[in-house]
C-alpha positions as CSV (number, residue, x, y, z in Angstrom):
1,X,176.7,-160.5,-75.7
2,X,177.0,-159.3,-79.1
3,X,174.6,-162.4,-80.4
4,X,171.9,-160.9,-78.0
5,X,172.7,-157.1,-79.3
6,X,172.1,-158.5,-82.7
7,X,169.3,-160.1,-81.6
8,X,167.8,-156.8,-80.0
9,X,168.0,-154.8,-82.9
10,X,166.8,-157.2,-85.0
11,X,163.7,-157.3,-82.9
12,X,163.3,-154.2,-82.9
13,X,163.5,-153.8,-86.7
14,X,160.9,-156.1,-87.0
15,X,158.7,-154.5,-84.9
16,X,158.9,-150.9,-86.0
17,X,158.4,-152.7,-89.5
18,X,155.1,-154.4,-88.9
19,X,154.1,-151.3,-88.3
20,X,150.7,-149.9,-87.0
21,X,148.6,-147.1,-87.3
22,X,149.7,-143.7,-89.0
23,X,148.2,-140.6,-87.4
24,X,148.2,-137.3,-89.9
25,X,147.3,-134.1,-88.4
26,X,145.7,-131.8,-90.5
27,X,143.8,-128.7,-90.9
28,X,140.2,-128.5,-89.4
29,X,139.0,-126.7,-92.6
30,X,140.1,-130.0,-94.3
31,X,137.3,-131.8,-96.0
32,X,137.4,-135.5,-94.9
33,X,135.0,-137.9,-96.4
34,X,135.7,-141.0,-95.9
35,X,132.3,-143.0,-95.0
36,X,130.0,-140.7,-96.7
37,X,128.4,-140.4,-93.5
38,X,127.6,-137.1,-91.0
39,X,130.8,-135.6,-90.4
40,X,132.5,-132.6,-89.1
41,X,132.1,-130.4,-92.6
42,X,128.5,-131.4,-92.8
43,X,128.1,-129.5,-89.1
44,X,130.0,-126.8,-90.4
45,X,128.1,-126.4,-93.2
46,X,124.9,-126.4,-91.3
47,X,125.9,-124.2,-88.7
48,X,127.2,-121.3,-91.1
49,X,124.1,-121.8,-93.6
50,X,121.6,-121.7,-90.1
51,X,123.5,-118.9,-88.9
52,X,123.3,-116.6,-92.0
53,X,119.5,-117.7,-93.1
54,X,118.8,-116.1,-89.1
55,X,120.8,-112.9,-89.3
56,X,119.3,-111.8,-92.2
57,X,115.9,-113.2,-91.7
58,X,113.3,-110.6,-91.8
59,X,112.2,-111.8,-88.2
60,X,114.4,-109.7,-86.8
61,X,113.7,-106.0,-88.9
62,X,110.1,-106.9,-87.5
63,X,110.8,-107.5,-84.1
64,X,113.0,-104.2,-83.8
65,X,109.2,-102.3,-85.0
66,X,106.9,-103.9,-82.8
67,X,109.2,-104.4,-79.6
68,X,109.4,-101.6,-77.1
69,X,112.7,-102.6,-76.0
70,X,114.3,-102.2,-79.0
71,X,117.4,-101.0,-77.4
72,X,117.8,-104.5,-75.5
73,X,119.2,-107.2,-77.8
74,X,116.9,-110.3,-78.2
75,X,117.7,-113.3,-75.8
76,X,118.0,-116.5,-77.2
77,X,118.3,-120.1,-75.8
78,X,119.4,-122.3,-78.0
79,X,117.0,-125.6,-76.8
80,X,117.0,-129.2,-77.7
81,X,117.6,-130.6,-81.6
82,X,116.0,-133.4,-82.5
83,X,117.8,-136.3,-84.3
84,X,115.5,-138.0,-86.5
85,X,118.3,-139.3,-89.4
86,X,119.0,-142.8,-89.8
87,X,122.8,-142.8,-87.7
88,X,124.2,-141.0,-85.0
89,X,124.6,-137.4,-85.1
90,X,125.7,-135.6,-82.5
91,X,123.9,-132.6,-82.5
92,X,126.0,-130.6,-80.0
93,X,129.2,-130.3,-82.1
94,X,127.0,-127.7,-84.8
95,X,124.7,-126.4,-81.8
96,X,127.1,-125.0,-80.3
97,X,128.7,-123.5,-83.6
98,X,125.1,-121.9,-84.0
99,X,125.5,-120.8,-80.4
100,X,128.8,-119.0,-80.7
101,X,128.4,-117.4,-83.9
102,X,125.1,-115.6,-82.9
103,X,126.2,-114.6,-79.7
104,X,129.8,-113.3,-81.6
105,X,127.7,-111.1,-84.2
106,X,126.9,-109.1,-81.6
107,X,122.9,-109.0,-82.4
108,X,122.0,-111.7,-80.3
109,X,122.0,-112.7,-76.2
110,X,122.4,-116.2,-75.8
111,X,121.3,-117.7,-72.0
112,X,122.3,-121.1,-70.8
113,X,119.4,-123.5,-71.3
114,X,119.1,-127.3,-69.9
115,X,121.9,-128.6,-68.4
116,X,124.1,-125.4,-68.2
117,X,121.0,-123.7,-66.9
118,X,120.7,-127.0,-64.1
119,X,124.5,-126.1,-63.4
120,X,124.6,-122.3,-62.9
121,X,121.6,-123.0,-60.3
122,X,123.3,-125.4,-58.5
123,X,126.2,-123.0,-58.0
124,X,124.0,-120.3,-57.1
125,X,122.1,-122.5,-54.4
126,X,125.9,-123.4,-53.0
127,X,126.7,-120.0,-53.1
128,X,123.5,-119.3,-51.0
129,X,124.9,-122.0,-48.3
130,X,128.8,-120.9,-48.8
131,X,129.6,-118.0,-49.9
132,X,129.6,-114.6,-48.1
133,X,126.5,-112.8,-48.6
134,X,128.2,-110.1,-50.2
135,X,129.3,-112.3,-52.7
136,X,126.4,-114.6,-53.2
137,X,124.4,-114.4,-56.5
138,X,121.4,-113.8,-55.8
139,X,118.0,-115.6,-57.0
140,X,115.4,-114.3,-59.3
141,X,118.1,-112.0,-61.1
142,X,118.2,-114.2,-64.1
143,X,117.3,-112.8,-67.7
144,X,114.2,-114.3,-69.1
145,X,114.3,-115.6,-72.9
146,X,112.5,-113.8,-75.9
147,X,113.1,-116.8,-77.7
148,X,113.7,-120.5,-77.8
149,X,115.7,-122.2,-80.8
150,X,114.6,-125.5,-81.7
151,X,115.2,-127.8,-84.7
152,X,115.4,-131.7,-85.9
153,X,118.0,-133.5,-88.1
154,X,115.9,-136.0,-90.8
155,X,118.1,-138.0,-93.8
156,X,116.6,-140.3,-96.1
157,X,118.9,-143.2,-97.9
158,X,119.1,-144.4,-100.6
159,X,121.1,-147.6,-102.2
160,X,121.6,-149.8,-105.6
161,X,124.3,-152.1,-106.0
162,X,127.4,-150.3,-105.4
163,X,126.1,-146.6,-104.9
164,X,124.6,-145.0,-101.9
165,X,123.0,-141.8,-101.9
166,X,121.8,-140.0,-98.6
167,X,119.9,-137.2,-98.3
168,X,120.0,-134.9,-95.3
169,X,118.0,-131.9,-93.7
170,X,118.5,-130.0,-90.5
171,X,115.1,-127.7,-89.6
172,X,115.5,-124.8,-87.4
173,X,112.7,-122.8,-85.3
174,X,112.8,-119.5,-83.4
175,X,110.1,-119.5,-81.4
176,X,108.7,-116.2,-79.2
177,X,108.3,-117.2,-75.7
178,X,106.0,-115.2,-74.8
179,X,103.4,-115.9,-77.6
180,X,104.5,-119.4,-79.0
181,X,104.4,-118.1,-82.6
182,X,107.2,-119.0,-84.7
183,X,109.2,-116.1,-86.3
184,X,111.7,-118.0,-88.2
185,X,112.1,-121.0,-89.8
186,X,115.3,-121.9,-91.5
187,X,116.3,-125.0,-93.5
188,X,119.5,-126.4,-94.6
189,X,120.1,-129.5,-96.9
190,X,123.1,-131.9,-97.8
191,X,123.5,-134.7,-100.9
192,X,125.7,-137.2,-100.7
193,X,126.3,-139.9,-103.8
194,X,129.1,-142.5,-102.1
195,X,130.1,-145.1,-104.4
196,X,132.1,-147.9,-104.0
C-alpha cells in the first residue's frame, strides 16, 4: 500500500513537472506583439484614429448648413470593409469599435446593416405570424440611412534576411445615400519593423 502511495505521488510530481502551457491574464490596454502581425492594438488604434478623423471632419459642420433636418442626427450604417492585406484580418473586431464609439458620442444614429438588418426582419415577419397585433412591429417603420460607411484594409511587406517590415493602411468612406457623393474620407496608417 504504501509502495503504490509512493508511487502515486511520484507520478503525480512528474506530471505537474513536465508541465504545459502557462496562461497570463492581463490588461486589454496591454500592448502584445508578438508575431508582428495584425493584432488587437492595431484595431484599437484604427478605430480611435477613424473615429476622431470623423467627428471632427468638416463633413459634418457642412451637413448641419445645407440639411433641413438639422435637428435630426445623421444616420449611419456602418457597411462592409474590405480586406485587401496580405493575412487575415478580421475586420469586425475594430468595426464594431467604430460603431460603438460614434453611436456613444452622441452625434451619430447608427442602424443595423447586413446581417443584423437580415435578423431584425426576420423577427419582425415572426412577429407578424406570432405575436399579438398589438404588439407586432410593424413594416415600413424603419429609419432610412443618410449615410453608408465603407472602407478597405491594404499592407504591403517587406523582408531582408532577418528583418520584416509591413506596412498597413485602413481607408474609410462616408458616403451620402441619397446622392452617392462622398463627404469624408479618412485614412489611418501603421509600421511595423519585426526583426528576428
Amino acid at each position: 500500500m504504501k509502495v503504490l502511495l509512493v508511487t502515486a505521488v511520484v507520478a503525480l510530481v512528474v506530471l505537474t513537472a513536465c508541465g504545459g502551457r502557462e496562461v497570463t491574464r492581463t490588461d486589454t490596454d496591454t500592448v502584445t506583439d508578438l508575431s508582428g502581425y495584425w493584432n488587437d492594438t492595431d484595431a484599437r488604434i484604427v478605430a480611435d484614429s477613424i473615429v476622431d478623423q470623423c467627428l471632427n471632419g468638416r463633413w459634418f459642420d457642412v451637413r448641419e448648413t445645407r440639411d433641413s433636418r438639422v435637428s435630426a442626427l445623421p444616420v449611419i450604417v456602418v457597411g462592409g470593409v474590405r480586406n485587401q492585406s496580405i493575412e487575415h484580418i478580421n475586420v469586425d473586431v475594430f468595426m464594431s469599435e467604430i460603431e460603438r464609439s460614434l453611436l456613444n458620442s452622441g452625434r451619430f444614429q447608427i442602424a443595423a446593416g447586413g446581417r443584423e438588418r437580415g435578423e431584425v426582419r426576420d423577427e419582425r415577419r415572426d412577429q407578424s405570424v406570432f405575436a399579438s397585433p398589438e404588439t407586432a412591429a410593424e413594416f415600413g417603420r424603419e429609419v432610412g440611412a443618410d449615410y453608408v460607411m465603407t472602407g478597405t484594409v491594404n499592407s504591403i511587406e517587406d523582408q531582408e534576411d532577418d528583418t520584416r517590415a509591413i506596412f498597413y493602411q485602413v481607408n474609410i468612406e462616408l458616403i451620402d445615400v441619397e446622392t452617392a457623393l462622398k463627404v469624408w474620407m479618412g485614412s489611418t496608417e501603421i509600421k511595423k519593423i519585426i526583426e528576428w
